[in-house]
N, CA, C and O atoms as a printed pandas DataFrame, in Angstrom:
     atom_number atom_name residue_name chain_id  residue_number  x_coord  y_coord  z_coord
0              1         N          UNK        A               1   24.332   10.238   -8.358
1              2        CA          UNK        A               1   23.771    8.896   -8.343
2              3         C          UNK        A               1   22.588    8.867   -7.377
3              4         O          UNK        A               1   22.505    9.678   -6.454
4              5         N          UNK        A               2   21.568    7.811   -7.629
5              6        CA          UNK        A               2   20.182    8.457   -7.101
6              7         C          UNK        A               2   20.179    6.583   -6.408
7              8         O          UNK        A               2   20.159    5.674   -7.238
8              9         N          UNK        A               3   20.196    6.335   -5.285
9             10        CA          UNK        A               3   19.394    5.239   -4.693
10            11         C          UNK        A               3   18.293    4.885   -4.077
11            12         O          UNK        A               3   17.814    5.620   -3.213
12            13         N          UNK        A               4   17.773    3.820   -4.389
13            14        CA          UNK        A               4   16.348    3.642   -4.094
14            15         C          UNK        A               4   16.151    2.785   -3.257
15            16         O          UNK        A               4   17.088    2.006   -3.081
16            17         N          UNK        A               5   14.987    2.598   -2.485
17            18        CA          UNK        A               5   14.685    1.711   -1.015
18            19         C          UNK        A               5   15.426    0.408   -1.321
19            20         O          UNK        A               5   15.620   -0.042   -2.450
20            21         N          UNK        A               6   15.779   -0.089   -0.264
21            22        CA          UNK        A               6   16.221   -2.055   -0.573
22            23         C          UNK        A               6   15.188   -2.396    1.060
23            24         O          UNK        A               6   15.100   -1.981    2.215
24            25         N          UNK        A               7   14.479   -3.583   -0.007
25            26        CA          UNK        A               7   13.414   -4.016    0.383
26            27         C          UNK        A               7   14.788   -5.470    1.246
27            28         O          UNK        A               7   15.646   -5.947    0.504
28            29         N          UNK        A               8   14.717   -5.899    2.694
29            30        CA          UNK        A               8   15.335   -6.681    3.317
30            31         C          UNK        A               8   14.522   -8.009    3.712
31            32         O          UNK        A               8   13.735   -7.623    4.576
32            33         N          UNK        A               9   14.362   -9.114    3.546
33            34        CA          UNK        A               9   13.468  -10.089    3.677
34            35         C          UNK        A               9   14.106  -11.565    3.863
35            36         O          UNK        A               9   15.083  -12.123    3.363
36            37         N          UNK        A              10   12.622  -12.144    5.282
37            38        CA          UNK        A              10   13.559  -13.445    5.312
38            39         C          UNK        A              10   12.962  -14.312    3.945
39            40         O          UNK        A              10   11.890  -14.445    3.355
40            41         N          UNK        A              11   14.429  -14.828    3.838
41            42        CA          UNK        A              11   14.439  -15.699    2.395
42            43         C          UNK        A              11   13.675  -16.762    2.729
43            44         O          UNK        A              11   13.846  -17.330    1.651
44            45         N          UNK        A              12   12.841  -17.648    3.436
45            46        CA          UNK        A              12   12.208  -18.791    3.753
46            47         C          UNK        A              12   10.649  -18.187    3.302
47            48         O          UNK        A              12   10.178  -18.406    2.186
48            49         N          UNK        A              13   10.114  -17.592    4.097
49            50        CA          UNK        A              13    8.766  -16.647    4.584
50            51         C          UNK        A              13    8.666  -15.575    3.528
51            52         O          UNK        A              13    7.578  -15.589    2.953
52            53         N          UNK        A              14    9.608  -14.543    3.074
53            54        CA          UNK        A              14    9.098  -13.199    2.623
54            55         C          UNK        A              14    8.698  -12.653    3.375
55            56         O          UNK        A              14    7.834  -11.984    2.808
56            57         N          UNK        A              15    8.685  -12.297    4.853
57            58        CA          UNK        A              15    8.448  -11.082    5.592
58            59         C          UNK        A              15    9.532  -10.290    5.534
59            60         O          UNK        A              15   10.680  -10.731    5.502
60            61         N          UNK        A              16    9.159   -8.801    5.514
61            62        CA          UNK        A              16    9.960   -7.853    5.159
62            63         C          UNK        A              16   10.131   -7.510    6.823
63            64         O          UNK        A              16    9.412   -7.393    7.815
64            65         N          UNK        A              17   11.625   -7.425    6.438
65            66        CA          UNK        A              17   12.462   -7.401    7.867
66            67         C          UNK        A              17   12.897   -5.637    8.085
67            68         O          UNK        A              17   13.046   -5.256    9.246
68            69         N          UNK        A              18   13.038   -4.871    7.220
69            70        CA          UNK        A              18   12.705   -3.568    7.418
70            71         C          UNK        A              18   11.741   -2.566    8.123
71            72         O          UNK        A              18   10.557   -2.417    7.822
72            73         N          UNK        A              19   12.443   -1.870    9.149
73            74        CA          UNK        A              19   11.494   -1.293    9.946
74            75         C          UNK        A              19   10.295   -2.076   11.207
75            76         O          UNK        A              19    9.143   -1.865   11.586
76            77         N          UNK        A              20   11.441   -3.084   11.521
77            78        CA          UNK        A              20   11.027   -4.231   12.546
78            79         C          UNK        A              20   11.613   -3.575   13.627
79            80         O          UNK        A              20   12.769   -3.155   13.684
80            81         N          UNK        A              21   10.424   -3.489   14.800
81            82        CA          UNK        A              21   10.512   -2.514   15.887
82            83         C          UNK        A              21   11.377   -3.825   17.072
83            84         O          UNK        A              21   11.055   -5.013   17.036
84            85         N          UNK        A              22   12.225   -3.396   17.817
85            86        CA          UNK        A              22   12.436   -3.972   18.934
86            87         C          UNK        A              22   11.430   -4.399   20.011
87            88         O          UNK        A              22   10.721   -3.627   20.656
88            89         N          UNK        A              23   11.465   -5.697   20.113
89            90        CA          UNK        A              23    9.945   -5.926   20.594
90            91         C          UNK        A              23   11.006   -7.626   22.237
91            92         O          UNK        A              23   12.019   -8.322   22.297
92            93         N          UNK        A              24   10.026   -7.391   22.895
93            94        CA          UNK        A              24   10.237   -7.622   24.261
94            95         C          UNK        A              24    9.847   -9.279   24.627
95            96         O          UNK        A              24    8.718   -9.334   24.140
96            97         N          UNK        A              25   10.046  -10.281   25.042
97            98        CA          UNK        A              25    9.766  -11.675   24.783
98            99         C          UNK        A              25    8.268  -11.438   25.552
99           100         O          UNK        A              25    7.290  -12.137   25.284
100          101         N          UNK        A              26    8.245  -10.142   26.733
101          102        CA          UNK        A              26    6.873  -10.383   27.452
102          103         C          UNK        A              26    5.914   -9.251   27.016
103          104         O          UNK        A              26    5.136   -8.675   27.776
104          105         N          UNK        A              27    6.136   -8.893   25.094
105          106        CA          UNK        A              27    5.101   -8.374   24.669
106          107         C          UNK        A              27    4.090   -9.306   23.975
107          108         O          UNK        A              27    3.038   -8.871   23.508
108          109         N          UNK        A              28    4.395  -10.414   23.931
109          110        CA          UNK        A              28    3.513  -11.548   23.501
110          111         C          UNK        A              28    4.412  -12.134   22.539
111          112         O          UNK        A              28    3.968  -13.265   22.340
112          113         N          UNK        A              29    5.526  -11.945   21.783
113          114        CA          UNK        A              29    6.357  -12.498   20.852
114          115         C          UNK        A              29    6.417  -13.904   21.444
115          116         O          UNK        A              29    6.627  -14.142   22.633
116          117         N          UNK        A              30    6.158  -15.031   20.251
117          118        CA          UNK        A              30    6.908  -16.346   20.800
118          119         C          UNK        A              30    8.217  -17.124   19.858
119          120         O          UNK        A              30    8.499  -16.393   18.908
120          121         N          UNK        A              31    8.943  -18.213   19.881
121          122        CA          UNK        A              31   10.005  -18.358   19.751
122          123         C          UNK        A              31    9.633  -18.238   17.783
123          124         O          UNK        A              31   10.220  -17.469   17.022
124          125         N          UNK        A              32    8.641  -19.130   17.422
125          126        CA          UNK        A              32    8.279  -19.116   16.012
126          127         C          UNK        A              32    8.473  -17.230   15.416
127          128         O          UNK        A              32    8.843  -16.845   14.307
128          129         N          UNK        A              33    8.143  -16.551   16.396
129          130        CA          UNK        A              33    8.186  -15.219   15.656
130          131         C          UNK        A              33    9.349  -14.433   15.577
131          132         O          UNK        A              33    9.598  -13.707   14.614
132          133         N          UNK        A              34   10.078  -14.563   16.579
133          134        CA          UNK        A              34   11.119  -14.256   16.704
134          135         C          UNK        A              34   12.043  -14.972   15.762
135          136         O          UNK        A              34   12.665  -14.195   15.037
136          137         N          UNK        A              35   12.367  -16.593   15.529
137          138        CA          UNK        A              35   13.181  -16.858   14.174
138          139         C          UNK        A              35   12.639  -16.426   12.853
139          140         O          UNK        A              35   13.362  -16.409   11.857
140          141         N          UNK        A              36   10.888  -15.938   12.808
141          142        CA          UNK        A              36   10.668  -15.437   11.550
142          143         C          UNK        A              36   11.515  -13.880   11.215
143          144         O          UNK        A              36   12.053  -13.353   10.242
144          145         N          UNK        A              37   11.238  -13.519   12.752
145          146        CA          UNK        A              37   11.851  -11.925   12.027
146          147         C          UNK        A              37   13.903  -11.879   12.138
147          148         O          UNK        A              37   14.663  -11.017   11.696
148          149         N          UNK        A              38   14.193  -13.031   12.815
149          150        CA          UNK        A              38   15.418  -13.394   13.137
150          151         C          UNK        A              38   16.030  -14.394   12.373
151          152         O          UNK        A              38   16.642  -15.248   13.014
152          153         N          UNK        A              39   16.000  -14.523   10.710
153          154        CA          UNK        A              39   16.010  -15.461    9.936
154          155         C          UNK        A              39   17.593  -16.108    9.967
155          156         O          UNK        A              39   18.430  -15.432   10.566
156          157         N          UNK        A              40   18.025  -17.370    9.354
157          158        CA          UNK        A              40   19.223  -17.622    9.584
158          159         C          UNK        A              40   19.531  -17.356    7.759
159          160         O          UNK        A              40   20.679  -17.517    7.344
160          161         N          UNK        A              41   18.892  -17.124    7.208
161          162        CA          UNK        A              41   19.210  -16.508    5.408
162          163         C          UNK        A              41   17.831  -15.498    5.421
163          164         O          UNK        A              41   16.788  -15.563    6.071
164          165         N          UNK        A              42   18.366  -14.454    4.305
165          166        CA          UNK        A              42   17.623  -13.254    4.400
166          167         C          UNK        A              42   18.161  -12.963    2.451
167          168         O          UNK        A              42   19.141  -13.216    1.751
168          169         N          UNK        A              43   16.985  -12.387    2.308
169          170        CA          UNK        A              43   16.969  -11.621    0.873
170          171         C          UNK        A              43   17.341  -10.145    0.699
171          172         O          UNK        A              43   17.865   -9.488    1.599
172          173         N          UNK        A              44   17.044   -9.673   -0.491
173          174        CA          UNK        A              44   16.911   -8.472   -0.628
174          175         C          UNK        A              44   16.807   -8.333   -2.200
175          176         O          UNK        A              44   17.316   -9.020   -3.086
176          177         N          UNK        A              45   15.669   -6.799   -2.288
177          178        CA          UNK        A              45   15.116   -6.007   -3.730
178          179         C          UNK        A              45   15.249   -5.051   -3.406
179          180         O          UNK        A              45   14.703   -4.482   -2.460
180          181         N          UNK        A              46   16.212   -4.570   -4.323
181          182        CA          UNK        A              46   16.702   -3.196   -4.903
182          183         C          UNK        A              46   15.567   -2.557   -5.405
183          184         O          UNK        A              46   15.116   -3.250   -6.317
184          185         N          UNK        A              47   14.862   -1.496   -5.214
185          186        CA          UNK        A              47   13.767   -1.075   -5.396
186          187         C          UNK        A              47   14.391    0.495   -6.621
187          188         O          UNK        A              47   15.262    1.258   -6.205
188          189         N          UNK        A              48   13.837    0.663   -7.855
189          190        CA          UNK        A              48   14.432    1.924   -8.578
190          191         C          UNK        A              48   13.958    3.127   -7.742
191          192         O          UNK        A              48   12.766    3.230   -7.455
192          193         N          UNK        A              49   14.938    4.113   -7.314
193          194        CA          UNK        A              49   14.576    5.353   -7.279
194          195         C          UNK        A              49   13.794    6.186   -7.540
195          196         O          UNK        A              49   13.997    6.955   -8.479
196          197         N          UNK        A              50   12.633    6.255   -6.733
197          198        CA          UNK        A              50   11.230    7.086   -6.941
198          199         C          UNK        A              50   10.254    6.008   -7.101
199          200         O          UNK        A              50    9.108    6.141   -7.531
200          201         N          UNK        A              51   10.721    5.115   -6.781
201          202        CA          UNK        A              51    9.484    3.511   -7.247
202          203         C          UNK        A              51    8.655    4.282   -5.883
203          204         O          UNK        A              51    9.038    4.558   -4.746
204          205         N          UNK        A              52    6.928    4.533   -6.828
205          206        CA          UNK        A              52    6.392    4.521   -5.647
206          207         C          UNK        A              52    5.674    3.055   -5.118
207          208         O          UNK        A              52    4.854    3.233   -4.218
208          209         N          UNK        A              53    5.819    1.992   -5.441
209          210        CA          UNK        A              53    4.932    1.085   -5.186
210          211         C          UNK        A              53    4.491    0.896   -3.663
211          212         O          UNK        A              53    3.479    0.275   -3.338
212          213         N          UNK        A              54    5.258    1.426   -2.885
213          214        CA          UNK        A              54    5.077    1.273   -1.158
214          215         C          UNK        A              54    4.198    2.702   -0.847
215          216         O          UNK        A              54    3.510    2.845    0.164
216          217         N          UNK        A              55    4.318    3.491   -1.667
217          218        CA          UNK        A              55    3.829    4.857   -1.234
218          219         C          UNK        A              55    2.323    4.036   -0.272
219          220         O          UNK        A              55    2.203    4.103    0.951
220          221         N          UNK        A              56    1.506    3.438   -1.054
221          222        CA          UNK        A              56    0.294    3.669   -0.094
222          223         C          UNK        A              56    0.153    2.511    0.950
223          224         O          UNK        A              56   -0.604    2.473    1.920
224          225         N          UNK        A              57    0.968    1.670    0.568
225          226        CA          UNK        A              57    1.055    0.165    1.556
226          227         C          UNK        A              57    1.251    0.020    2.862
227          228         O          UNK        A              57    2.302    0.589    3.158
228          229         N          UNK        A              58    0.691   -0.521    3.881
229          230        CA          UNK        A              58    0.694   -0.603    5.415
230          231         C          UNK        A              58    1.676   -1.608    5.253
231          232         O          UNK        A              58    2.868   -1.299    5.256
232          233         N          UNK        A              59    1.242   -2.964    5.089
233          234        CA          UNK        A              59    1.727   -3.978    5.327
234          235         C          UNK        A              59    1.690   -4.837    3.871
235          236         O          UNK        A              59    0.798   -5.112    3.069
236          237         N          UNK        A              60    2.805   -5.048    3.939
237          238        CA          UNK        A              60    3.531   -5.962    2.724
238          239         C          UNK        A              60    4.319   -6.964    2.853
239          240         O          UNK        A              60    4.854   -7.046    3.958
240          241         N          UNK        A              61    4.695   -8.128    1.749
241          242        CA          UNK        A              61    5.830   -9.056    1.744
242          243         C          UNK        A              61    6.120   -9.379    0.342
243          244         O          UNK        A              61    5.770   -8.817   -0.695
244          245         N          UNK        A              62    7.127  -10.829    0.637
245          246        CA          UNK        A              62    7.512  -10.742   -0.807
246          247         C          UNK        A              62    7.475  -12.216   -1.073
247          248         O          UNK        A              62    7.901  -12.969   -0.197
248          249         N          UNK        A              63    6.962  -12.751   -2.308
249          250        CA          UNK        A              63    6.583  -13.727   -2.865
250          251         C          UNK        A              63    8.065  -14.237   -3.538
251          252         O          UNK        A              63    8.498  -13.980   -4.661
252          253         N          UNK        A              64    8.875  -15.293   -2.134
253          254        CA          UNK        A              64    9.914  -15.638   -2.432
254          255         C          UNK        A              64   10.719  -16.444   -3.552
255          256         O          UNK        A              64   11.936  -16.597   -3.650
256          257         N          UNK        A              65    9.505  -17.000   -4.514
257          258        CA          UNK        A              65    9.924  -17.820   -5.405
258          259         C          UNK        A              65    9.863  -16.623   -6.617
259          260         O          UNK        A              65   10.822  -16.718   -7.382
260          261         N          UNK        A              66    9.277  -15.933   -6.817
261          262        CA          UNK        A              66    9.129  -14.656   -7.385
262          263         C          UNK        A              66    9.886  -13.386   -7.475
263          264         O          UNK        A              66   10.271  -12.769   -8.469
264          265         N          UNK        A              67   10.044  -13.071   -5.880
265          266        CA          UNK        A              67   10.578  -12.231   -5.647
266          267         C          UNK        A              67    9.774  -10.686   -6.128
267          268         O          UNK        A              67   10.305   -9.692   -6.624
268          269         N          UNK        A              68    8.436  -10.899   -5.804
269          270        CA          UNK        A              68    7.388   -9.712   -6.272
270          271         C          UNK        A              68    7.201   -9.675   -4.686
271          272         O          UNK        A              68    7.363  -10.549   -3.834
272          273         N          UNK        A              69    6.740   -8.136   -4.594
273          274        CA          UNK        A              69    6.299   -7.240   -2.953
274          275         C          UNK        A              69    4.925   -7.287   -3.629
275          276         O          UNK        A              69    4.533   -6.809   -4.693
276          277         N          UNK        A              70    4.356   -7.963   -2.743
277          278        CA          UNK        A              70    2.821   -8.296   -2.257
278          279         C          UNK        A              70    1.863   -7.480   -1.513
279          280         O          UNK        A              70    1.432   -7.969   -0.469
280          281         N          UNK        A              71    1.473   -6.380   -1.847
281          282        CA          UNK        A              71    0.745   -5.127   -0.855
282          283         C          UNK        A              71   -0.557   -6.459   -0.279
283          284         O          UNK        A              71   -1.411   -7.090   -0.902
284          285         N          UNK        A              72   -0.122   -6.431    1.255
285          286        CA          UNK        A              72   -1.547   -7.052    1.986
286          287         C          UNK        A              72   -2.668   -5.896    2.965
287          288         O          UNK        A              72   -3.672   -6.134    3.636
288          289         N          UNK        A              73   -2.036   -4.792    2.698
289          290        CA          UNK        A              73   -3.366   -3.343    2.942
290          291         C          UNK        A              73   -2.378   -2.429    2.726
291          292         O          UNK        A              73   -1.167   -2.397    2.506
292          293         N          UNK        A              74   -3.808   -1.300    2.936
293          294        CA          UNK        A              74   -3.184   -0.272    1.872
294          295         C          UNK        A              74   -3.633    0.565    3.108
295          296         O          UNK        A              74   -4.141    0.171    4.157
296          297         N          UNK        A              75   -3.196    2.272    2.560
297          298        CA          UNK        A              75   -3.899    2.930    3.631
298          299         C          UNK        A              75   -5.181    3.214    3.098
299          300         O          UNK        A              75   -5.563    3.135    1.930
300          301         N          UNK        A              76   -5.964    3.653    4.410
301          302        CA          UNK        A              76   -7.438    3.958    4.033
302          303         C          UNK        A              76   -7.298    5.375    3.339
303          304         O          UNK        A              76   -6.560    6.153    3.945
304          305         N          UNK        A              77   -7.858    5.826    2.214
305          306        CA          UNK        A              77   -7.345    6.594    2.011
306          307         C          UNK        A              77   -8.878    7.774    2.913
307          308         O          UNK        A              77   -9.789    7.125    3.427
308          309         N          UNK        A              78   -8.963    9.291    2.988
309          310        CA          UNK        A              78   -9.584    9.301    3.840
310          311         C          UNK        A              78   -9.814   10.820    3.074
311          312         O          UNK        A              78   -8.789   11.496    2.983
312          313         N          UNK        A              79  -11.022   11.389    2.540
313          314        CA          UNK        A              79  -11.452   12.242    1.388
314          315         C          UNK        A              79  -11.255   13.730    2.556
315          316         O          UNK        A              79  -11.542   13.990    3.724
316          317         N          UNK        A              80  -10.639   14.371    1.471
317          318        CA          UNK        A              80   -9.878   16.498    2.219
318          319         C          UNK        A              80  -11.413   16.814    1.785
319          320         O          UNK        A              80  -12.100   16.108    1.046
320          321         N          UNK        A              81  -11.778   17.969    2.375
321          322        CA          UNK        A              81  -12.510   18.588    2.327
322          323         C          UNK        A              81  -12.886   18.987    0.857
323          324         O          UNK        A              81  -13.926   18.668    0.280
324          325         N          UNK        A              82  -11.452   20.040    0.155
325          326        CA          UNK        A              82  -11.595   19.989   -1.173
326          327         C          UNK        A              82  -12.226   19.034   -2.213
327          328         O          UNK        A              82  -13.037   19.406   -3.062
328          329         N          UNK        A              83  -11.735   17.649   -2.054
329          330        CA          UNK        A              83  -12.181   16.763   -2.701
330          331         C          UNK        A              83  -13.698   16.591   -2.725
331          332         O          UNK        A              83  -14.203   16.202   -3.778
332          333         N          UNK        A              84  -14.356   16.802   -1.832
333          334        CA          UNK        A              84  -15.354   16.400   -1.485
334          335         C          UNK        A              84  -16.395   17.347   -1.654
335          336         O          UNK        A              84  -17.588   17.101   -1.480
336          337         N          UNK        A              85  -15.753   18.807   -2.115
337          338        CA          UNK        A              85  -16.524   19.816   -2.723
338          339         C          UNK        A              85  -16.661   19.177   -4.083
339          340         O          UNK        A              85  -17.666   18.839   -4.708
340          341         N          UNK        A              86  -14.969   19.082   -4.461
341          342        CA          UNK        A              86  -14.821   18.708   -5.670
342          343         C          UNK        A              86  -15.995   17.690   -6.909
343          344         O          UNK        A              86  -16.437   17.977   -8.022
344          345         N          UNK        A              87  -16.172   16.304   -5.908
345          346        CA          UNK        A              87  -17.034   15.478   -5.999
346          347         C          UNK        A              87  -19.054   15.760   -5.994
347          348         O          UNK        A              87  -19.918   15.152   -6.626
348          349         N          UNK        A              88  -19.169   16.822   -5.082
349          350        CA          UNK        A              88  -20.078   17.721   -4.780
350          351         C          UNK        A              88  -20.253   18.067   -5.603
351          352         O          UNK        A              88  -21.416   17.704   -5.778
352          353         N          UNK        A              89  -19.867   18.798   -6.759
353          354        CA          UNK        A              89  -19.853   20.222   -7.719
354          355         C          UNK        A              89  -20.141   18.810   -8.860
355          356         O          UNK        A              89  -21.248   18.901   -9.389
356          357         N          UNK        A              90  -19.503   17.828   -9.205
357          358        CA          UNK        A              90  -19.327   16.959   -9.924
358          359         C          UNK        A              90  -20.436   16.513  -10.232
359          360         O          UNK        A              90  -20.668   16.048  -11.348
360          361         N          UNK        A              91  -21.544   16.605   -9.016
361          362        CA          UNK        A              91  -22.840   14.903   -8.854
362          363         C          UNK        A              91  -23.520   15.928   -9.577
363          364         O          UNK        A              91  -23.998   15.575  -10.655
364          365         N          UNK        A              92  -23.768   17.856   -9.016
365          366        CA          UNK        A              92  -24.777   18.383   -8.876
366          367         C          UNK        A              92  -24.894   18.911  -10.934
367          368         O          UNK        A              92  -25.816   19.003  -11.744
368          369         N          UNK        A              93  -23.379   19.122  -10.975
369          370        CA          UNK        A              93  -23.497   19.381  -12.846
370          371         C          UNK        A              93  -23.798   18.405  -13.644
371          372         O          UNK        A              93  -23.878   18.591  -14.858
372          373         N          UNK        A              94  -24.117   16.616  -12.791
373          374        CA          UNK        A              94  -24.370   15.797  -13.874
374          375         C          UNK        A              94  -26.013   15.447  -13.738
375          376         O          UNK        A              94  -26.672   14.819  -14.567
376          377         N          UNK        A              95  -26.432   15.943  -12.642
377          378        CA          UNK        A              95  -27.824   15.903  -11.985
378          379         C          UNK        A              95  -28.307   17.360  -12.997
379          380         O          UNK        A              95  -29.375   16.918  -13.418
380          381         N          UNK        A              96  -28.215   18.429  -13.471
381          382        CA          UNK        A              96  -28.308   19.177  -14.095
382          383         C          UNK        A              96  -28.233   18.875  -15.348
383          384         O          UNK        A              96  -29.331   18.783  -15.897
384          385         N          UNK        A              97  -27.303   18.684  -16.012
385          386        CA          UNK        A              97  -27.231   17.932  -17.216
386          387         C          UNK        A              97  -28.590   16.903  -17.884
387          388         O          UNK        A              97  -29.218   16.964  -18.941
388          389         N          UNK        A              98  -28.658   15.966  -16.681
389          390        CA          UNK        A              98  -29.716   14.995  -17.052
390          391         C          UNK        A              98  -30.944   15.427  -17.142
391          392         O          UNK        A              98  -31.786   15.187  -18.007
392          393         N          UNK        A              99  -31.047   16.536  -15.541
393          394        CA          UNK        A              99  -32.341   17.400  -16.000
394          395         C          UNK        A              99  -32.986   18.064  -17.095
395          396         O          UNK        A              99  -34.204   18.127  -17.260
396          397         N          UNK        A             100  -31.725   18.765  -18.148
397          398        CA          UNK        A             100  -31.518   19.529  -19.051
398          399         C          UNK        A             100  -31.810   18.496  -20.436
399          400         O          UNK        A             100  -32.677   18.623  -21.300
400          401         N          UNK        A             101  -30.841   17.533  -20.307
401          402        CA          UNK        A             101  -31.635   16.073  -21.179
402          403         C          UNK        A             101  -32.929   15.824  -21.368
403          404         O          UNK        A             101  -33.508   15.959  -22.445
404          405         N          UNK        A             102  -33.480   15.414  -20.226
405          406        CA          UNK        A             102  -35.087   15.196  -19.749
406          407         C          UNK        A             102  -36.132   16.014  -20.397
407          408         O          UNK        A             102  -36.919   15.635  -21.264
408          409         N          UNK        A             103  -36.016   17.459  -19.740
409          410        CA          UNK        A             103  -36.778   18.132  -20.646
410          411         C          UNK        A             103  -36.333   18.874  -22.063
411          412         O          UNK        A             103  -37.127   19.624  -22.630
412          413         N          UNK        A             104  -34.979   18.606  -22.607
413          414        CA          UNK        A             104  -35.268   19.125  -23.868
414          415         C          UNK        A             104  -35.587   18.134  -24.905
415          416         O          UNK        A             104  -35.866   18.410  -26.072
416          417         N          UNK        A             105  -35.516   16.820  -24.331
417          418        CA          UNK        A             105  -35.460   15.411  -25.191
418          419         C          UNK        A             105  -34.136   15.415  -25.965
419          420         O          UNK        A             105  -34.082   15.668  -27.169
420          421         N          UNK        A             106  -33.294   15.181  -25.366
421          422        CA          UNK        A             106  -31.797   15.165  -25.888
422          423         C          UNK        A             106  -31.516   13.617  -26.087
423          424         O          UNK        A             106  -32.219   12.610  -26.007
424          425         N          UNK        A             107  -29.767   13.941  -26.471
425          426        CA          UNK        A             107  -29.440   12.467  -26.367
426          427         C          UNK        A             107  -28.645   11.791  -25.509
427          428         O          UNK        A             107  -27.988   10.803  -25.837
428          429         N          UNK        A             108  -28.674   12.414  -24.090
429          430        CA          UNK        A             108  -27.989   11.616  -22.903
430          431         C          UNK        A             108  -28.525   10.757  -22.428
431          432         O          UNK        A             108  -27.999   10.134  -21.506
């Protein structure tokens, strides 16, 4: 049997209460934030096994009348070296191409 993430959320708000760090009253938290992440009713979505929908998401919630996870950023994604040959090799064969167009009078 294969289980998949369960998304934990306060049922009022939709902030996802998963992976909420222990945090200190004199790190700046005030009483409003603390009952948000300290809800007196709380949700939850069973997420399928291998769902990547969080794979690239920083910060998310959930649209309580709905019950849909709301990606509010993503990660930056941030280009490998490879890729960027990859992309390289890509510009310079279509810059060639067009050249090759140009002077034979083609139809690109």
């Amino acid at each position: 049997m294969e289980i998949g993430k369960r998304i934990i959320f306060n049922k009022s708000t939709g902030t996802v209460l998963n992976d909420c760090l222990e945090e200190r009253f004199d790190s700046g938290l005030t009483d409003e934030m603390v009952d948000n992440l300290r809800p007196k009713e709380i949700d939850y979505i069973d997420m399928e096994y291998g769902n990547e929908i969080l794979k690239n998401a920083i910060i998310y919630h959930v649209n309580v009348e709905t019950k849909e996870i709301i990606i509010d950023k993503y990660r930056e994604h941030i280009e490998t070296q490879e890729e960027k040959l990859k992309r390289e090799k890509e510009e310079l064969e279509n810059q060639l191409l067009l050249k090759e167009n140009k002077e034979t009078g083609g139809i690109l």
